[in-house]
N, C-alpha and C positions, 0 to 999 in steps of 0.2 A: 772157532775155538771153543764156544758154551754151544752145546744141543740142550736145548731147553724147549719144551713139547709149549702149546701153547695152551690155555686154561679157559673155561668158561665157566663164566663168573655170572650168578640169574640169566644167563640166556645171553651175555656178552664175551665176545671171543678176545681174549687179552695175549697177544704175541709176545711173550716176556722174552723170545729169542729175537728180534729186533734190535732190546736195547745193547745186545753185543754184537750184531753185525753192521756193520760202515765204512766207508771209506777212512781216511787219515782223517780226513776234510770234519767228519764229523764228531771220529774220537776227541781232535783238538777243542772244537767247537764245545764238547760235552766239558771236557776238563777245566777249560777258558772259565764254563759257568760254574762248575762247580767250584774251585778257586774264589771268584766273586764272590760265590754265596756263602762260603765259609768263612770267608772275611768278614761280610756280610752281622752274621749270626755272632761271630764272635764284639763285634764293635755292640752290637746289641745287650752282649752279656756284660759287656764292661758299663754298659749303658745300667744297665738294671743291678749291679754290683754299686756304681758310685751316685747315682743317681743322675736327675735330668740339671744337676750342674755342669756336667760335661758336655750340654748340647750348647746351641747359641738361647734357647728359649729361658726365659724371663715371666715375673711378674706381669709384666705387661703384654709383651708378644708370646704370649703360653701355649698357639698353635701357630705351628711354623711348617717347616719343609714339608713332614711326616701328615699332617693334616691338607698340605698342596695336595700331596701323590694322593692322597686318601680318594678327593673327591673328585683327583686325575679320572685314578682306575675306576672308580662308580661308573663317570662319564664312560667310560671307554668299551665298560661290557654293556652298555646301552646299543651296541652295535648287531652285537649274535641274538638274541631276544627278536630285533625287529626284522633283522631276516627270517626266523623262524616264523613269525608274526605276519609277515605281507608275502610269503609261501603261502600257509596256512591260511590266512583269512580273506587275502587278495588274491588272490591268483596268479602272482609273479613268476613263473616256476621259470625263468631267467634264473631266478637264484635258488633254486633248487641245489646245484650242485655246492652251495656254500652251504647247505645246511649243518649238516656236522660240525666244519671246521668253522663257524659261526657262533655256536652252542659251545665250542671248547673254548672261541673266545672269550663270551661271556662271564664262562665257569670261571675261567682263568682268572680274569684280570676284577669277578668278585671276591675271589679268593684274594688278590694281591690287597683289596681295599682293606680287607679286612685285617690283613696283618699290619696295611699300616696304621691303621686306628689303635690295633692293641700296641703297637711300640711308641704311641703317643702317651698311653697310661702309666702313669709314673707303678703301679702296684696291677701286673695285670693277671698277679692270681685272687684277685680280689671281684673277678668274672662274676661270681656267681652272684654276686650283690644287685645284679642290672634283675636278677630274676628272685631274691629275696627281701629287697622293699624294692620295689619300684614305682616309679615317680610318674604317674600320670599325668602334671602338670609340664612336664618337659618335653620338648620334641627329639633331646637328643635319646630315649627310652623307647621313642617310636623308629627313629633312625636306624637303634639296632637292631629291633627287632623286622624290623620289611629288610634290613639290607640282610640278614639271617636266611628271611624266609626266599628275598629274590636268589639267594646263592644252592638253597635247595633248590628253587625251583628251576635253576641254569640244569644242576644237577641232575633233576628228575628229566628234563629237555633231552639231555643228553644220553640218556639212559633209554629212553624210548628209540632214539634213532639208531643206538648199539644196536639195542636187544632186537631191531624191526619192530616195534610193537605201533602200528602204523597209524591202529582206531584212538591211540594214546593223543595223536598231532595236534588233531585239533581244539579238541578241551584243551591241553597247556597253550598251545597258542592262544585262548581266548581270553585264559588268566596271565599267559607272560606278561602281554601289550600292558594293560591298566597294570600289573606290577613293576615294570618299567619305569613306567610314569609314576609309578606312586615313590618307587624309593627315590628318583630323582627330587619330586616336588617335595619330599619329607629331607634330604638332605640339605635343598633350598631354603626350607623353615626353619632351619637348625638355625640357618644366619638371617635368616630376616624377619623374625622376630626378636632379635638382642635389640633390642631399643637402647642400650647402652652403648651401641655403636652404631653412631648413624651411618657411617657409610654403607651399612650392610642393609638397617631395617628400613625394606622396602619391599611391597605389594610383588615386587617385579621378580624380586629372587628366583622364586622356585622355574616360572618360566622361564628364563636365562638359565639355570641348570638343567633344565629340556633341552634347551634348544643345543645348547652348546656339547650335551651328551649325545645326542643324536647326530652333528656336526663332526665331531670327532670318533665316532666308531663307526660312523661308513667311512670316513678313510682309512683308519685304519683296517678296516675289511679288504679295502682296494688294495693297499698296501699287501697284508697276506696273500690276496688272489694274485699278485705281481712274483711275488716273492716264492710261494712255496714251490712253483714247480719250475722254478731255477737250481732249486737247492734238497728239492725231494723229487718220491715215486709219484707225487701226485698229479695229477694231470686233470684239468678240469674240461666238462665240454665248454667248447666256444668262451672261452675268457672274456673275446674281445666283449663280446652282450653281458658278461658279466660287471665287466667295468663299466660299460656305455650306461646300462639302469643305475649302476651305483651313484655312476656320475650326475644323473638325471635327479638323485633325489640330493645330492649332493649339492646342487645348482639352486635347489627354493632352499635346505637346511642354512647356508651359508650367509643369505639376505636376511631369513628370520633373525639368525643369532646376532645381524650385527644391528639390526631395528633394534632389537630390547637392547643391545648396548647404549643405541645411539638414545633412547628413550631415558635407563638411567642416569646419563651423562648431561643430558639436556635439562635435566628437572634439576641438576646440584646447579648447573653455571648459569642458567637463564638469570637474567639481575632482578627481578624484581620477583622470583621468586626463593633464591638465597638465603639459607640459614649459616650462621656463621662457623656452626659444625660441620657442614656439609662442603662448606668453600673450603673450611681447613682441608679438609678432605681431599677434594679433588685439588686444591693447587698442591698438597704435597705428592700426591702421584704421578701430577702434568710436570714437578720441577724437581721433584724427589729423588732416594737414590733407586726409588723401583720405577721410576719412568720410564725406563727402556721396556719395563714389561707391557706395559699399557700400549706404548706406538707400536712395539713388538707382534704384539696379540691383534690390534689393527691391522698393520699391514700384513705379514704372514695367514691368518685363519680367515680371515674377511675381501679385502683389497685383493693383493694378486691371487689368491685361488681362485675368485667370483669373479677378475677377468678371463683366470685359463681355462675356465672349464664353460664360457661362454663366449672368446670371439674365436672366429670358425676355421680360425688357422691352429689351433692348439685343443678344440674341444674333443678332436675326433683322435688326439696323438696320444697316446697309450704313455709315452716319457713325461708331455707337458703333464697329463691328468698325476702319475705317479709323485712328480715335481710338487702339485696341488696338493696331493693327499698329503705327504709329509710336511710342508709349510701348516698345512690346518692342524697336524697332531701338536708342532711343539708350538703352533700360535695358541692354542686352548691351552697349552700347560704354560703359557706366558700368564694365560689367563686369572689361571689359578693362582699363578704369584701375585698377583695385583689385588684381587680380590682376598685373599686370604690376610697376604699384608699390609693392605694399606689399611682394614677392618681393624687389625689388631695392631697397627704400631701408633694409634692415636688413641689416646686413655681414655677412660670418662673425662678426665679433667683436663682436657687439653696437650695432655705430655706426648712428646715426639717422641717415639723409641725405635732406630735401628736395628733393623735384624742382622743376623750375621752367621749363616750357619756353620758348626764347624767339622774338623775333617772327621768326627766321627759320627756325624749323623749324615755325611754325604756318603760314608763307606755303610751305614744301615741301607741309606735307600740306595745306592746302586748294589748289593747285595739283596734287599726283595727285587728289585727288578730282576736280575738273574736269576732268581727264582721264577717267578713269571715266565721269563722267556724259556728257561728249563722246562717248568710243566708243560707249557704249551707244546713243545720239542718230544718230552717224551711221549705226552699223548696222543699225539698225531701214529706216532712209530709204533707204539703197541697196542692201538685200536685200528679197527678195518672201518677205513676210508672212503674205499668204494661210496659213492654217489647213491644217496637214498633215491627208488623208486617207490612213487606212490600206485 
């Protein structure tokens, strides 16, 4: 229907005649998202019209869903980063052929963090103020700017493997790694330095937001590598060795993360080391109405992945490992509910506060998620794919 010639952009070839050729399968799929997102965007402007009285958030709980997905999606582009990182610096070249589609997840789902943070701010054309007095005593000032600079830097990742620009790889790989880790561990401090909430302020934080980001974006890597050449042109070499490494790092990521859980957990309930903020704490998320997140995020991201992807009748099966990978996405985003809520539904001064999100801040975040899944969609389709050789 469209003859649209294709365009190179600094040395990258962008197929803009792509996004009008497809089957049904995919016009639907395009239209599905964009619906979403235009819901999406509009519940947003009703948001930023009446204010944040329309959400469930409160005085007390004043980061809620929009701050979950936040530091969902941080975790999750932790994933593209370290593939391009143990190519580059280890010499994995198993995953080689994920490089690309790796780097676009990264891009992607730092892009999504960051629109959910800004739909977090009650005034977010009031941007420029983070760079007109800023606050060097804060970590959330450091937060924006690494998570800024890690979004460039997905960017620039991504831009070398378009353009081939090959001598590029490994200088970014030498700074993605320690920038990886550093936006994680600075999103960690964000909450465990509030000493006005004890469930949060703890030594342990940032670690736990390593582990858990790194946990959850190799599955979801697994996931993609499953998924796109069911439903795309893409076709990777040898998948099976792509899943099998993923799965391997998959197998120590999943033990770590649930050590520093078990580490936090153990310090609130031990009895003779118990502070009476701390037992509030953890008995309202062991009996609470967010308890389902807590055994949720146990068993799903920890328990049964850590047995499927290690006893020897499901480690080698491409369905169980798939089965894995998805249980550890939505167990970490159980994750993120617990940890987000149960921080902030218990006051300085003791007060209980329920959360309760409502249907217009569940119609923002499934509308960035459709976003997300869009870019991802079209990016794949109007960049060349092909498998970087080094």
């Amino acid at each position: 229907m469209f003859n649209v010639k294709p365009i190179n952009i600094l040395g990258v070839e962008v197929k803009l005649d792509m996004l009008f050729k497809g089957t049904k399968l995919y016009y639907g799929w395009i239209t599905i998202l964009l619906l979403l997102v235009s819901s999406g965007f509009f519940a947003y402007y009703l948001q930023l019209s009446e204010g944040f009285i329309v959400t469930g958030s409160r005085n007390v709980v004043s980061w809620s869903l929009y701050i979950i997905n936040f530091i969902f999606f941080v975790g999750l582009a932790a994933g593209g980063l370290i593939v391009a990182s143990s190519v580059e610096l280890f010499g994995v070249k198993k995953l080689e052929p994920l490089l690309k589609v790796g780097v676009i997840q990264a891009f992607v789902c730092a892009v999504t963090a960051i629109a959910f943070v800004t739909a977090d701010l009650g005034h977010p054309e009031r941007f420029y103020r983070f760079f007109m007095s800023p606050n060097f005593t804060s970590m959330m000032f450091f937060d924006f700017m690494i998570l800024g600079g890690y979004t460039a830097l997905s960017g620039l990742d991504l831009y070398a493997l378009l353009a081939r620009k090959m001598r590029w790889l490994f200088p970014l790989a030498v700074v993605s790694l320690p920038a990886a880790i550093s936006v994680h561990s600075v999103t960690g401090w964000v909450f465990g330095l509030v000493k006005s909430r004890p469930s949060w302020f703890s030594a342990i934080m940032a670690p736990l937001f390593i582990s858990s980001a790194i946990t959850s974006g190799l599955a979801l890597l697994i996931i993609i590598t499953l998924v796109l050449p069911k439903f795309t042109d893409i076709k990777f070499r040898d998948p099976h060795a792509i899943v099998m490494t993923l799965r391997k790092a998959l197998t120590i990521a999943i033990p770590v993360d649930l050590f520093f859980l078990f580490n936090e957990i153990l310090i609130t309930v031990w009895p003779y080391a118990q502070k009476p903020e701390h037992h509030l704490g953890i008995h309202f998320i062991q009996h609470g109405p967010y308890a389902f997140s807590l055994y949720g995020e146990i068993l799903l991201s920890a328990l049964i992945p850590f047995i499927i992807v290690l006893h020897p009748r499901t480690k080698n099966s491409i369905k169980w490992i798939a089965t894995a990978s998805v249980l550890v996405v939505v167990g970490i985003f159980l994750k993120r509910i617990f940890l987000i809520l149960v921080g902030m539904s218990i006051s300085p001064l003791g007060e209980l506060v329920v959360y309760i999100p409502t249907i217009l801040e569940l119609n923002v975040v499934i509308g960035f998620w459709a976003m997300a899944v869009l870019m991802f969609t079209l990016m794949i389709r109007i960049f060349n794919m092909d498998p970087v050789e080094h």
